[in-house]
C-alpha positions, -999 to +999 in steps of 0.1 A: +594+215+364+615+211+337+603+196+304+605+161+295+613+163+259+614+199+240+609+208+204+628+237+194+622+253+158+614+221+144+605+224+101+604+201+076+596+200+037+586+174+014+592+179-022+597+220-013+562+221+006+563+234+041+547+201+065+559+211+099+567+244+116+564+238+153+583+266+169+583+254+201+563+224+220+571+204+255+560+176+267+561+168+307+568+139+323+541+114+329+517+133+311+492+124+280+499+154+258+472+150+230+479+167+197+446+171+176+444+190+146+424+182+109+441+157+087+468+166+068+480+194+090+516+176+103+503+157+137+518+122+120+552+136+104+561+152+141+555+122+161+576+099+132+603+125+140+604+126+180+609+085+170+635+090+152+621+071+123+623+105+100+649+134+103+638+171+104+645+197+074+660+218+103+650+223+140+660+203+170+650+181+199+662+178+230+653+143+253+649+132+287+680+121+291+699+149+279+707+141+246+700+159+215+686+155+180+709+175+162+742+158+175+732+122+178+753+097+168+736+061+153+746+042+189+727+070+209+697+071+182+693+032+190+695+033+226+672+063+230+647+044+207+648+015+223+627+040+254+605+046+227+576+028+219+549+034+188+513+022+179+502+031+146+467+034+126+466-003+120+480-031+146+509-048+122+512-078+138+534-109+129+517-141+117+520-157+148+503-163+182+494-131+209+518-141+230+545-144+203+535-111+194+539-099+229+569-114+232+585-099+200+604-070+214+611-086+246+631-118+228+645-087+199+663-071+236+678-107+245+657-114+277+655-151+282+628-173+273+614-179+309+615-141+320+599-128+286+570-154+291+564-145+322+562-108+314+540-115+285+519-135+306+514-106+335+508-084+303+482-103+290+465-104+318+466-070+322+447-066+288+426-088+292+442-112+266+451-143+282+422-165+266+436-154+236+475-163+238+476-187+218+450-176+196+465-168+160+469-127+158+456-129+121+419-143+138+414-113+160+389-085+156+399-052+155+398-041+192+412-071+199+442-066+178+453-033+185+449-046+224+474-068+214+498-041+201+491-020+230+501-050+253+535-056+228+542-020+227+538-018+270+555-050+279+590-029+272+583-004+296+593+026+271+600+057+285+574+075+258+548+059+244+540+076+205+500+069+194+493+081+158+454+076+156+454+040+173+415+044+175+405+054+138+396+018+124+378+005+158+340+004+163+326+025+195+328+000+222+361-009+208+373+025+210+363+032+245+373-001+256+407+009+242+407+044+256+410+028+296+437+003+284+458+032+276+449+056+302+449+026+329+481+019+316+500+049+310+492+060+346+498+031+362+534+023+347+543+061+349+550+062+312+550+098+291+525+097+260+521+116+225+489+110+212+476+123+183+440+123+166+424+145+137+397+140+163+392+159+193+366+139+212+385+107+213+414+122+236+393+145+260+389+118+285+424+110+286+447+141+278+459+165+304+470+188+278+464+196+240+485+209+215+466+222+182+481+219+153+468+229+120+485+235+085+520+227+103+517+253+133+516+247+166+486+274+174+479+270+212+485+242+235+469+240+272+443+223+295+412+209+272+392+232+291+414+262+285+420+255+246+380+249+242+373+283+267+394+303+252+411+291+214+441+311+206+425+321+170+393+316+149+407+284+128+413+266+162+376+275+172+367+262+142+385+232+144+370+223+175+335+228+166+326+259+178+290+264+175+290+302+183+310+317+162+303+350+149+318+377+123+319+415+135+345+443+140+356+463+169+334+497+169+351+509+197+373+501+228+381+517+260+399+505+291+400+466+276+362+471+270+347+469+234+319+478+215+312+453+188+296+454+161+278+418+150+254+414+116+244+451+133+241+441+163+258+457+194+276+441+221+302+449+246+331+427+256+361+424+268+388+433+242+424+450+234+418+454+197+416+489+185+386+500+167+384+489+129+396+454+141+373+427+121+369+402+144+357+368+151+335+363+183+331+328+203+301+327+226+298+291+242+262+279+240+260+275+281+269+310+282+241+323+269+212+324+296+172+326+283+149+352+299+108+352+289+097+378+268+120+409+267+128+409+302+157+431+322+190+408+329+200+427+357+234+437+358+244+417+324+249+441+297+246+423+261+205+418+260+196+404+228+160+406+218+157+368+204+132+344+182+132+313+187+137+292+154+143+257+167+140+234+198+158+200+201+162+172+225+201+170+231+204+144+255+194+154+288+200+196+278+174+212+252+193+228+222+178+263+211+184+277+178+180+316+183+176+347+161+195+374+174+200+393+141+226+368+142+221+331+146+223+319+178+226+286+201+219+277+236+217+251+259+191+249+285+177+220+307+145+203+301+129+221+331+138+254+322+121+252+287+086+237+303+090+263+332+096+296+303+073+280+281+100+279+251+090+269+213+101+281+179+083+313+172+086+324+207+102+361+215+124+360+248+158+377+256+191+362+254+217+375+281+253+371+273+279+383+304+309+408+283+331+383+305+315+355+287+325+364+252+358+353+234+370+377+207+396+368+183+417+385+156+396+378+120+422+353+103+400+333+082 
């Protein structure tokens, strides 16, 4: 499948500092390809750039319909961003009525009066809007208001649909109510969406793919499930809230299997690094599996004599706080902590699979 738009070598400075070094990045077509990284690290500056609202230092990008950043002329750069279509941070809507604002873009593209009500009107009802057309936009709430772009922004029917943080000034309810409009939407109209967020959770629901981006660099894109399985490097683990992640070096390795060596504690696990190689090491919580007392684990070979230093109600899982030598968290159900008897103080054995744990090059 070939891409729907591609970013090749893309960089760009302000006032001599390096903002945005994205080597390479593609987005497919009909896809919501979130890009998440902390703020400040570029996610805003790239998406103002695939609009065509900001020209790169150097770098290029290539568009669905064949043409290319680096040799557009001002007649292609308006047609090709009249496919486009952005919501920012804040609505920005005109001083007039919902449907007015709907209608904006539509009456800007010369469609006539009777067509571009009627498509506002469908829209609107769409959103859930229509008891609010003739409302004036400045008397809206927040959720409300950034419906209201949504619905102006959708009416068009762009080819890509650009989302720099549409969420970050709404309430919870707001935001998830928010969340379906654009999913619902996107899908439904087959439109291509860039969406970006300093934070993760908001886009998990949505996003068939995220791109992590952090100080400028591109450092992994993928699945959600892949990038949180499996981050490309300790700073993206970090980023995404890793709660298992550990400092050690490589001891020794053999065959792609590795002794390591963790706050002096040994482990084995899958690895390429040659020895000497400090480390950091990513075990997910659900990965780790609670034995009573200092029971066998069968085939499993990291057995971790464990205290336990804290038990807490997360929802409908049990959070344990263990002491491995290291610290150390697990998840468990409610039954299995009544059933093994599990409290702070308690001694059992943690059982980690070598398979289970994620090693990556020390960087930070």
């Amino acid at each position: 499948m070939s891409a729907f738009l591609s970013v090749a070598g893309l960089r760009h400075f302000y006032q001599g500092r390096k903002v945005l070094d994205v080597e390479s990045l593609e987005v497919m077509e009909g896809e919501i390809l979130a890009v998440v990284g902390p703020n400040g690290s570029g996610k805003s500056t790239l998406l103002r750039i695939i609009n065509l609202l900001e020209r790169p230092s150097s770098g290029d990008i290539s568009f669905w319909d064949g043409s290319r950043l680096s040799s557009m002329g001002r007649g292609e750069r308006r047609g090709l961003s009249r496919q486009m279509a952005m919501i920012f941070q804040e609505p920005l809507l005109f001083k007039r009525s919902v449907r007015a604002n709907v209608e904006y873009g539509l009456k800007a593209r010369g469609v006539k009066k009777e067509e571009r009500r009627r498509m506002a009107d469908e829209m609107l009802v769409r959103m859930d809007l229509s008891r609010f057309a003739d409302r004036a936009a400045a008397t809206l709430s927040g959720g409300e208001a950034q419906k209201t772009a949504l619905a102006r922004a959708m009416v068009l029917r762009p080819r890509l649909l650009l989302l720099d943080e549409p969420l970050v000034s709404l309430d919870a309810p707001s935001r998830k109510d928010m969340l379906a409009y654009i999913s619902g939407l996107v899908r439904e109209m087959g439109v291509t969406a860039l969406y970006v967020s300093h934070d993760y959770h908001e886009v998990l629901e949505i996003a068939d793919r995220l791109a992590v981006l952090i100080d400028g660099r591109l450092l992994q894109t993928g699945t959600p499930g892949e990038v949180f399985a499996k981050p490309a490097a300790d700073v993206v683990a970090e980023f995404l809230g890793a709660e298992n992640l550990l400092e050690g070096k490589v001891a020794e390795s053999r065959e792609g299997v590795a002794r390591l060596e963790v706050a002096g504690v040994e482990m084995e696990a899958l690895c390429e690094l040659p020895p000497g190689s400090r480390v950091k090491v990513l075990i997910h919580p659900e990965e780790v599996a609670l034995l009573p007392g200092e029971m066998e684990a069968g085939s499993v070979r990291n057995r971790l004599r464990a205290q336990v230093t804290e038990v807490r109600a997360q929802g409908a899982l049990v959070k344990v706080g263990l002491d491995c030598g290291f610290p150390l968290v697990a998840y468990i159900t409610r039954d299995s902590r009544e059933e093994m008897g599990i409290d702070a103080g308690a001694v059992i054995t943690a059982a980690v699979k070598a398979t289970a744990i994620h090693v990556m090059p020390f960087s930070t």
